[in-house]
DSSP file (Angstrom, degrees, kcal/mol; ACC not computed):
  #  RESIDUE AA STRUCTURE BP1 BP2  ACC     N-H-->O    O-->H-N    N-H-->O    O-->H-N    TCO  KAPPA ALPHA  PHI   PSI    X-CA   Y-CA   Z-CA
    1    1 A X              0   0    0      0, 0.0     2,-0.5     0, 0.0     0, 0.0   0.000 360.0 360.0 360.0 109.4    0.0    0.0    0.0
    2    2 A X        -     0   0    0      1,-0.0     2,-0.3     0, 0.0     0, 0.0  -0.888 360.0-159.4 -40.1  86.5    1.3    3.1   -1.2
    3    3 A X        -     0   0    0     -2,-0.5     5,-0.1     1,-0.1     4,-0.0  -0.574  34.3-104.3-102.3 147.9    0.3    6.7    0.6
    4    4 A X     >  -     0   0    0     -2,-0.3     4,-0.6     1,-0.1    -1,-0.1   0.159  13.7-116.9 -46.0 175.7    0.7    9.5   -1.2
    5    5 A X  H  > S+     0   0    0      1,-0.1     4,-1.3     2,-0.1     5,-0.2   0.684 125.7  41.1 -93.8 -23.5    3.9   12.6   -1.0
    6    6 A X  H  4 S+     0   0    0      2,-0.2     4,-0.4     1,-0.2    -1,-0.1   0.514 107.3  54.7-105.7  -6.0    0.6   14.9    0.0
    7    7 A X  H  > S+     0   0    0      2,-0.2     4,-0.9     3,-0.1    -1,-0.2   0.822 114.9  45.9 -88.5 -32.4   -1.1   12.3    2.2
    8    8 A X  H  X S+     0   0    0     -4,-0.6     4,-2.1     2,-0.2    -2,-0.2   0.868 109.1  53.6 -68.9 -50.8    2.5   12.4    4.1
    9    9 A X  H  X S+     0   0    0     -4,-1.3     4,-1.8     1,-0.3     5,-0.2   0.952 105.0  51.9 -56.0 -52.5    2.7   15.9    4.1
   10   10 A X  H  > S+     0   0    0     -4,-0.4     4,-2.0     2,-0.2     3,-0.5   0.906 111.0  47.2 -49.7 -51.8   -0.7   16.4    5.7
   11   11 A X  H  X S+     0   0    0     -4,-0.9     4,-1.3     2,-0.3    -1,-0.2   0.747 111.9  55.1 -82.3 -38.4    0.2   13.9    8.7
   12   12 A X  H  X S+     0   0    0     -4,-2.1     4,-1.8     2,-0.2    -1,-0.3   0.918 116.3  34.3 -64.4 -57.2    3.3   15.7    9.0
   13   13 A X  H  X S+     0   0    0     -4,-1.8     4,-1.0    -3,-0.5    -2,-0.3   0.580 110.6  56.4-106.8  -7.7    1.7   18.8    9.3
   14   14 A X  H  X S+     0   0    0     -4,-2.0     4,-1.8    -5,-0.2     5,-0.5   0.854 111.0  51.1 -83.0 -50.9   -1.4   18.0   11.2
   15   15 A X  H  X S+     0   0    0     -4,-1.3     4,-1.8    -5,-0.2    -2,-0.2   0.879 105.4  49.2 -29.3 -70.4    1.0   16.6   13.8
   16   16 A X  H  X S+     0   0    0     -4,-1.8     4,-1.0     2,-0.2    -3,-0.2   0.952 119.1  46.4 -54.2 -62.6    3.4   19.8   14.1
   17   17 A X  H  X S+     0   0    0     -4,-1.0     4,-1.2     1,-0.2    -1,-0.1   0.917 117.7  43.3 -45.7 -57.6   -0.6   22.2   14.5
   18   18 A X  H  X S+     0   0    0     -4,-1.8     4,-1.8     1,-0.2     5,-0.4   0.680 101.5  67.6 -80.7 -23.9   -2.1   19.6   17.2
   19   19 A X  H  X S+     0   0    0     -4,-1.8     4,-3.2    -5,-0.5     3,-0.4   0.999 105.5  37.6 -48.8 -66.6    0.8   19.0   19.3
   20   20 A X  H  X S+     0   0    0     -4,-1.0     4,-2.2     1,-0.2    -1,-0.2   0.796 110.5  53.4 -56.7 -31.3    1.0   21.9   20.7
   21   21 A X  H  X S+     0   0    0     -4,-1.2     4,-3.8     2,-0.2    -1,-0.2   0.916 113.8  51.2 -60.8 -43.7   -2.5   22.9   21.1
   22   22 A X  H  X S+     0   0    0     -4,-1.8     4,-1.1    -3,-0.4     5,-0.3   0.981 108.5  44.8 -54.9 -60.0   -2.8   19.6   22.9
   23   23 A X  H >X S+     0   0    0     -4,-3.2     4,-1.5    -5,-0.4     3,-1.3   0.973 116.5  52.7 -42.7 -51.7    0.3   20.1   25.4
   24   24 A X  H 3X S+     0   0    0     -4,-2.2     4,-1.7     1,-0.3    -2,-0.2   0.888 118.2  37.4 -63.7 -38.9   -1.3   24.2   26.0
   25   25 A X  H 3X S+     0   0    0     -4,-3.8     4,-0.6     1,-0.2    -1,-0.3   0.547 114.6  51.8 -97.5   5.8   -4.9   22.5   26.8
   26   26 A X  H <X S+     0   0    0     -3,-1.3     4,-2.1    -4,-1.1    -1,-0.2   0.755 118.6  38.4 -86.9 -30.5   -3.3   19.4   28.8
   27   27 A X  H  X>S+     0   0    0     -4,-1.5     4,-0.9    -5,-0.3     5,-0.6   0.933 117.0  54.4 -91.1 -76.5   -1.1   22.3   31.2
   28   28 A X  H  X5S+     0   0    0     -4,-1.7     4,-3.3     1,-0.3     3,-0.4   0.777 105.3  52.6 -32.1 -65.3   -4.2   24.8   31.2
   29   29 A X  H  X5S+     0   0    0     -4,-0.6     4,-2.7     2,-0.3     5,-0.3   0.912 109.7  48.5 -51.8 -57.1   -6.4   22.2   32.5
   30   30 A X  H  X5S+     0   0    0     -4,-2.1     4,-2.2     1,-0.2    -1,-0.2   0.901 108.9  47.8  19.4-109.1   -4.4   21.5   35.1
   31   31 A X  H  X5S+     0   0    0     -4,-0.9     4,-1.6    -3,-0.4    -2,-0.3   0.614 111.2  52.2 -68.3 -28.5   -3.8   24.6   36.2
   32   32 A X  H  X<S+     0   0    0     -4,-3.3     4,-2.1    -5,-0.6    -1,-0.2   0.767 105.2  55.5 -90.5   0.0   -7.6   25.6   36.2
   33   33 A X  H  X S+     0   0    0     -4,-2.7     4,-1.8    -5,-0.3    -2,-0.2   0.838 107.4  52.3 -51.6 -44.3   -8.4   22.9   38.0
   34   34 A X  H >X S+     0   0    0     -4,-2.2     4,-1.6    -5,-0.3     3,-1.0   0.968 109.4  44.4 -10.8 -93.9   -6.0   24.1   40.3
   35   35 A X  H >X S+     0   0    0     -4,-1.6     4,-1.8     1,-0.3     3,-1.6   0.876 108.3  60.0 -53.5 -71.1   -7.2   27.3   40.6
   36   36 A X  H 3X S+     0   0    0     -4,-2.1     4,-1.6     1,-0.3    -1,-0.3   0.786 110.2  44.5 -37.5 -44.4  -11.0   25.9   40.9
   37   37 A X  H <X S+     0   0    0     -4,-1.8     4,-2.4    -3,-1.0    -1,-0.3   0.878 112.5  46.7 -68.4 -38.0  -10.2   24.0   43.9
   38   38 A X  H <X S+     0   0    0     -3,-1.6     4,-3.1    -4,-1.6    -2,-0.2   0.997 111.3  50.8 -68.3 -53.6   -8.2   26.5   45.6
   39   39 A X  H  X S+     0   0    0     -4,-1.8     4,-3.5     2,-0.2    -1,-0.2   0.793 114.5  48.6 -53.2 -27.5  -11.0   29.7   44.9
   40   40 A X  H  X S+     0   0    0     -4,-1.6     4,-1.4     1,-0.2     3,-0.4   0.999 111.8  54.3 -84.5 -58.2  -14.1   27.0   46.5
   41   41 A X  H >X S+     0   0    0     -4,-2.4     3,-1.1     1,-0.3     4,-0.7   0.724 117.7  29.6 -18.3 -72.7  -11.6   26.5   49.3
   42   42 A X  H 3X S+     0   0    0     -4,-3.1     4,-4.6     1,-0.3     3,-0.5   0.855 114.1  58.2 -69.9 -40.2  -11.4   29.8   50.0
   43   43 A X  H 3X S+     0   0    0     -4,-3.5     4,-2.6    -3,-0.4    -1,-0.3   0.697 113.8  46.5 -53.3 -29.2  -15.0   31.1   48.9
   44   44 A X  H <X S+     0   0    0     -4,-1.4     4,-1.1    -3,-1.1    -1,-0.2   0.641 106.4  57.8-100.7 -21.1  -16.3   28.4   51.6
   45   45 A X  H  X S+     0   0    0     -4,-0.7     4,-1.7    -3,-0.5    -2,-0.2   0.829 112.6  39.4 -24.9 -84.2  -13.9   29.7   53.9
   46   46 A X  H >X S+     0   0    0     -4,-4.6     4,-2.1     2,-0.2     3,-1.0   0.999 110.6  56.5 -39.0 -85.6  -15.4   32.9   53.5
   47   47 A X  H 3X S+     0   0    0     -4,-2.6     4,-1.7     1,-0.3    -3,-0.2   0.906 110.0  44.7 -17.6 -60.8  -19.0   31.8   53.4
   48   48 A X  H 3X S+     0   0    0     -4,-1.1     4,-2.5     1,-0.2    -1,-0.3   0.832 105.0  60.0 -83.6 -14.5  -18.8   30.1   56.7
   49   49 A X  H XX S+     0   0    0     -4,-1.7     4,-3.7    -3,-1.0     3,-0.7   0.997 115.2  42.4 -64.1 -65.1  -16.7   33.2   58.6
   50   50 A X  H 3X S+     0   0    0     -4,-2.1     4,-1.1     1,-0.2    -1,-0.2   0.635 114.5  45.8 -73.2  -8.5  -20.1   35.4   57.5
   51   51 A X  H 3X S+     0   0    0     -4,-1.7     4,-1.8    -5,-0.4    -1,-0.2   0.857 111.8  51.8 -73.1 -40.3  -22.5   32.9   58.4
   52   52 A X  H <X S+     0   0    0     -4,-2.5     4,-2.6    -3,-0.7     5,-0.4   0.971 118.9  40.3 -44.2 -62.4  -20.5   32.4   61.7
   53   53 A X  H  X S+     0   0    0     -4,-3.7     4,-0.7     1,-0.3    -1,-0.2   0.808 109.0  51.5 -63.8 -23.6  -20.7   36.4   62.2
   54   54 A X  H  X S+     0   0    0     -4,-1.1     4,-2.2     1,-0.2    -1,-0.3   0.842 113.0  52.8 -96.9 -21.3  -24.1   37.3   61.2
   55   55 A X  H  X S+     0   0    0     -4,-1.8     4,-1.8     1,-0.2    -1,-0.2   0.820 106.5  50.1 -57.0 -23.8  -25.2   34.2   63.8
   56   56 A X  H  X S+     0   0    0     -4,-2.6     4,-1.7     2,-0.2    -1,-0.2   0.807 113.6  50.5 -77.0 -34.0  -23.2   35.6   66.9
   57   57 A X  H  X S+     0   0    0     -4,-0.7     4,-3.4    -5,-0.4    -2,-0.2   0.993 109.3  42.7-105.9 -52.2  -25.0   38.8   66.0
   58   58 A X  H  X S+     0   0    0     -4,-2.2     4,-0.8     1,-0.2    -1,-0.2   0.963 118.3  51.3 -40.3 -55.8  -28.8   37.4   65.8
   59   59 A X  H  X S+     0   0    0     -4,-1.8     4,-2.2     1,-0.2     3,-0.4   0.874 116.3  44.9 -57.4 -37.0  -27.7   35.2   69.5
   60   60 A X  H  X S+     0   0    0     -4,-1.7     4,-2.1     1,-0.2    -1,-0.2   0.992 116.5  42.0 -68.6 -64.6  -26.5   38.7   70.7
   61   61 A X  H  X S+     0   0    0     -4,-3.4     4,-0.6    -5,-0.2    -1,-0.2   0.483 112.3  52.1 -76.2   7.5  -29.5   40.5   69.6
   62   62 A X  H >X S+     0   0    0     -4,-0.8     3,-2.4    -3,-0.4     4,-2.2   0.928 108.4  57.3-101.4 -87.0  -32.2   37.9   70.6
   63   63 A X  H 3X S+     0   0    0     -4,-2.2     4,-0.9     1,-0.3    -2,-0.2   0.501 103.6  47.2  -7.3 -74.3  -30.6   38.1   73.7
   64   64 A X  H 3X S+     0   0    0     -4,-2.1     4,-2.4     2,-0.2    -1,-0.3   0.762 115.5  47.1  -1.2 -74.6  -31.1   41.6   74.1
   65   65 A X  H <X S+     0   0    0     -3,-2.4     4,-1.2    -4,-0.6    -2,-0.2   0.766 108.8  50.5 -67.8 -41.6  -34.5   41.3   73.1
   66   66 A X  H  < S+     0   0    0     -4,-2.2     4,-0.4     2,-0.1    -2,-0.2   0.903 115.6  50.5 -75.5 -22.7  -35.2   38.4   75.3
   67   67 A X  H  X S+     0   0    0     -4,-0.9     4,-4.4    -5,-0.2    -2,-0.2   0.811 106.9  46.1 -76.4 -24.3  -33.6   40.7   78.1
   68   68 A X  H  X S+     0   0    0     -4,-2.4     4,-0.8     1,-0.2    -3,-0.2   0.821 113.0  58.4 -83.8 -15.9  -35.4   44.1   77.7
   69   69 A X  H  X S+     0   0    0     -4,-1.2     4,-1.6    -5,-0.2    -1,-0.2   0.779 103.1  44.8 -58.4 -21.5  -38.5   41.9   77.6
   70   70 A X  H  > S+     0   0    0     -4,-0.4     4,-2.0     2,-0.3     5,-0.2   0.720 113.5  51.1-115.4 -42.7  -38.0   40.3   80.8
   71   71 A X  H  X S+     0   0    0     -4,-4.4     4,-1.3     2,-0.2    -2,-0.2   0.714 115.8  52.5 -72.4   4.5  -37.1   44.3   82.6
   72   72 A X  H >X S+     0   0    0     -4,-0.8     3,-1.6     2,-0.2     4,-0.9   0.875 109.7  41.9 -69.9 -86.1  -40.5   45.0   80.7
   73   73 A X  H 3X S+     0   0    0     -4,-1.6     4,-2.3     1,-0.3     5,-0.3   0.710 113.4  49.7 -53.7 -40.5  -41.8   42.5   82.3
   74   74 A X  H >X S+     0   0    0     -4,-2.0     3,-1.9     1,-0.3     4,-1.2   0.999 111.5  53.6 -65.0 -52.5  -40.2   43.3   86.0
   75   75 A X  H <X S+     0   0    0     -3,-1.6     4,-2.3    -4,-1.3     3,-0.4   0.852 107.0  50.3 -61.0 -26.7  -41.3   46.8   85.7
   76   76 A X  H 3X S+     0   0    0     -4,-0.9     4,-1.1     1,-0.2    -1,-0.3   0.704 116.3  37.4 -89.2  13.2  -44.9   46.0   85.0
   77   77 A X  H <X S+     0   0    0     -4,-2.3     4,-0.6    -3,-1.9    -1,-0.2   0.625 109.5  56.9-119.0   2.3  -45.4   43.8   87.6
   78   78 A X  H  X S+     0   0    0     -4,-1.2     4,-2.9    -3,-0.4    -2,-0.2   0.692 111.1  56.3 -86.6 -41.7  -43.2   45.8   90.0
   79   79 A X  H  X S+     0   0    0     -4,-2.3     4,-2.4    -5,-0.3    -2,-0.2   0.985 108.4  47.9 -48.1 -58.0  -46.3   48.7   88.7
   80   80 A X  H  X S+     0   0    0     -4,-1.1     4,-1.0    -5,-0.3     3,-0.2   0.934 103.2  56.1 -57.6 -42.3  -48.7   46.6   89.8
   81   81 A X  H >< S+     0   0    0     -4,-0.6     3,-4.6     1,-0.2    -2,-0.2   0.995 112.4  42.3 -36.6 -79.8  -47.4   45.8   93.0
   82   82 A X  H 3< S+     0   0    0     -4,-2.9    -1,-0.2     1,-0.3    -2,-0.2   0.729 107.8  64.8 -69.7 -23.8  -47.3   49.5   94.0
   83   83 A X  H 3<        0   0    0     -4,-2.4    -1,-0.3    -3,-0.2    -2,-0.2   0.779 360.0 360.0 -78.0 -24.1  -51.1   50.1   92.3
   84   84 A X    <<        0   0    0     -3,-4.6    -2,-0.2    -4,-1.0    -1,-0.2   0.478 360.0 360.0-133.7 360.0  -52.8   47.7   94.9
């Protein structure tokens, strides 16, 4: 079987294009995989720090709230006291 001087040439030269593109998207992938892993790392990292803070700060202010309820509560019944 006999391939052609142009059939050669082609093989030749489709080789020499696609290598390289192939090596650049084998190293890119990689490296944004990389990079994908690290950014959810951090982004979740993140996430949970502001989930953390804005929960300390509801516990705080429920607190708060559960305490001025309860000197509500002391004063009216301290009102009452003194009414009868």
């Amino acid at each position: 079987m006999k391939i052609s001087i142009r059939f050669k040439f082609f093989i030749v030269l489709l080789a020499f294009s696609l290598g390289p593109l192939l090596l650049a998207r084998a190293f890119t992938g990689r490296t944004a995989d990389s990079m994908v892993r690290k950014l959810s790392a951090h982004t979740r990292s993140e996430l949970l720090d502001i989930v953390t803070a804005e929960l300390q700060h509801n516990a705080i202010t429920l607190m708060k709230i559960m305490e001025s309820g309860g000197q509500s509560m002391v004063l009216g019944s301290d009102s009452i006291a003194h009414l009868h």
